[in-house]
C-alpha positions, 0 to 999 in steps of 0.5 A: 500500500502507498500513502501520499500527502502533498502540501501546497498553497491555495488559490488567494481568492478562495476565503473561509466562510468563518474568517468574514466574522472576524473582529474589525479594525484588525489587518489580516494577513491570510495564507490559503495553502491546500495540504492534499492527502493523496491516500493511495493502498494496495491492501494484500493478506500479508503481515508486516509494516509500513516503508516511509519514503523519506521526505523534508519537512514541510514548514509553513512560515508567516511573512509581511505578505502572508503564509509561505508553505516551502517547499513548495510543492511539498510532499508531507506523507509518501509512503509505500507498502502501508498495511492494515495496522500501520501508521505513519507519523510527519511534522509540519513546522509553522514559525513567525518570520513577520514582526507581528504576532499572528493568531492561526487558524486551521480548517480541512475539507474532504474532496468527495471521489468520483462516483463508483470509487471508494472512499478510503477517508472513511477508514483512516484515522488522525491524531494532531498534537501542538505543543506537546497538547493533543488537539484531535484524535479521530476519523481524519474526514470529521477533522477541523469541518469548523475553525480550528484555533491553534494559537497565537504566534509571537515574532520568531516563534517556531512550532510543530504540529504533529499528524498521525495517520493510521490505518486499522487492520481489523475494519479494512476489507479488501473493498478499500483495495485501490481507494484513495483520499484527498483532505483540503487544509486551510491555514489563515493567519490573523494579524493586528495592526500594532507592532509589539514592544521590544520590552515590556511596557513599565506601569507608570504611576498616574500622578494627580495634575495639580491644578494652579490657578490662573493669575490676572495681571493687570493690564499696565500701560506703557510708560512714555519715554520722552524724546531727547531733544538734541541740540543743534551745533553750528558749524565751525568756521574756521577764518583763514587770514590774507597774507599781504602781498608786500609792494615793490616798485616796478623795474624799469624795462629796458628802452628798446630802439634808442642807441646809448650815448656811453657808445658815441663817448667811447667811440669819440675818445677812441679816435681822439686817442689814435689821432693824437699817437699818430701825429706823435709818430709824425713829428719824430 
């Protein structure tokens, strides 16, 4: 017998009938995410146990932009060689990768096979456990038909959620031989618009306002300030005695176009003068 449980993220637009009653003033943050249980057996007489397939881990992570499944897709359960009797057991790991805390919610809804086919949910069972606390123990298609609270995730938050399928020896006939299962899961987180405190918030003592009451003060005019009055100084003016000119008599120019006389005297006594030599040079 096989069994296969597949996980991958749902369809945005689809939303859950009960998240349209929620509180207002809150901002939401939903993740739609399908985890399909592909239930597959091949249900023989023989005795033994079941052969699991290792997979990974799926985790479903809340960010900023909602609920992250990865991988994506992911195979939860993939099993091989299931027997009546057996179980399986996986883990899902959900963490608060935003910086707000989440409130989650879960709801599972049975995919109805196709007419002349056998439905195999009808014989598996499944226990969840969180946080250590069991949440369902039961027929895996009765399981979270309503709003199935799982808490409140604080930023970095990391928690497992444990599924159990099992498949009961003495109720399986072989009429299940070949049926399969598929279980739609819906996981919607819920967000609050107010980042937390990094600390706790100290309580502080309201202490009582005292009230003082409000003096008048009278209104007092402004005091006049007389201008002074500042006096006009005359200009100085400063009297720059006149030195007197001392007078002198004029020079007498020089006579133009008139001969000295001294010149005809000169000349005169000169020729008296050589005459008389002459007449002595005669004599002799």
């Amino acid at each position: 017998m096989m069994l296969r449980f597949v996980v991958r993220p749902k369809d945005s637009t689809e939303k859950s009938w009960w998240f349209m009653e929620l509180l207002s003033r809150v901002f939401r943050i939903t993740g739609f995410f399908l985890l399909i249980a592909s239930l597959v057996f091949s249900l023989g007489l023989s005795t033994g146990y079941a052969q699991p397939e290792e997979s990974a881990t799926v985790t479903v992570t809340g960010t900023g932009s909602g609920l992250e499944v990865s991988p994506s897709p992911a195979t939860l359960f993939d099993l091989n060689n299931m027997n009546p009797g057996d179980y399986v057991q996986k883990t899902l790991v959900i963490k608060n990768n935003y910086s707000r805390p989440f409130t989650l919610y879960l709801t599972a809804q049975k995919v109805v096979p196709e007419e002349g086919e056998k439905d195999l949910s009808e014989q598996l069972n499944l226990r969840v456990t969180l946080r250590g606390t069991e949440i369902y123990d039961g027929r895996i298609d009765d399981f979270a038909t309503s709003a199935v609270y799982l808490g409140v995730f604080n930023p970095g938050a990391r928690e497992e959620l444990l599924a159990t399928v099992s498949l009961p020896g003495p109720e399986t006939g072989n009429e299940y031989q070949g049926a399969t299962a598929t279980v739609l899961w819906t996981f919607t987180a819920q967000s609050s618009g107010e980042e937390p405190p990094e600390y706790p918030p100290e309580e502080e003592e309201e202490v009582p306002e005292e009230e003082i009451p409000e003096e008048e003060v009278p209104l007092v005019p402004p005091e006049e300030v007389p201008e002074e009055e500042v006096p006009e100084v005359p200009p100085e003016v400063v009297e720059i005695p006149e030195e007197e000119v001392p007078k002198q008599e004029p020079k007498p120019l020089p006579k133009t176009g008139e001969i000295s006389h001294w010149l005809f005297y000169g000349a005169g006594g000169a020729m008296v003068l050589c005459g008389l030599v002459l007449g002595l040079k005669k004599k002799q």
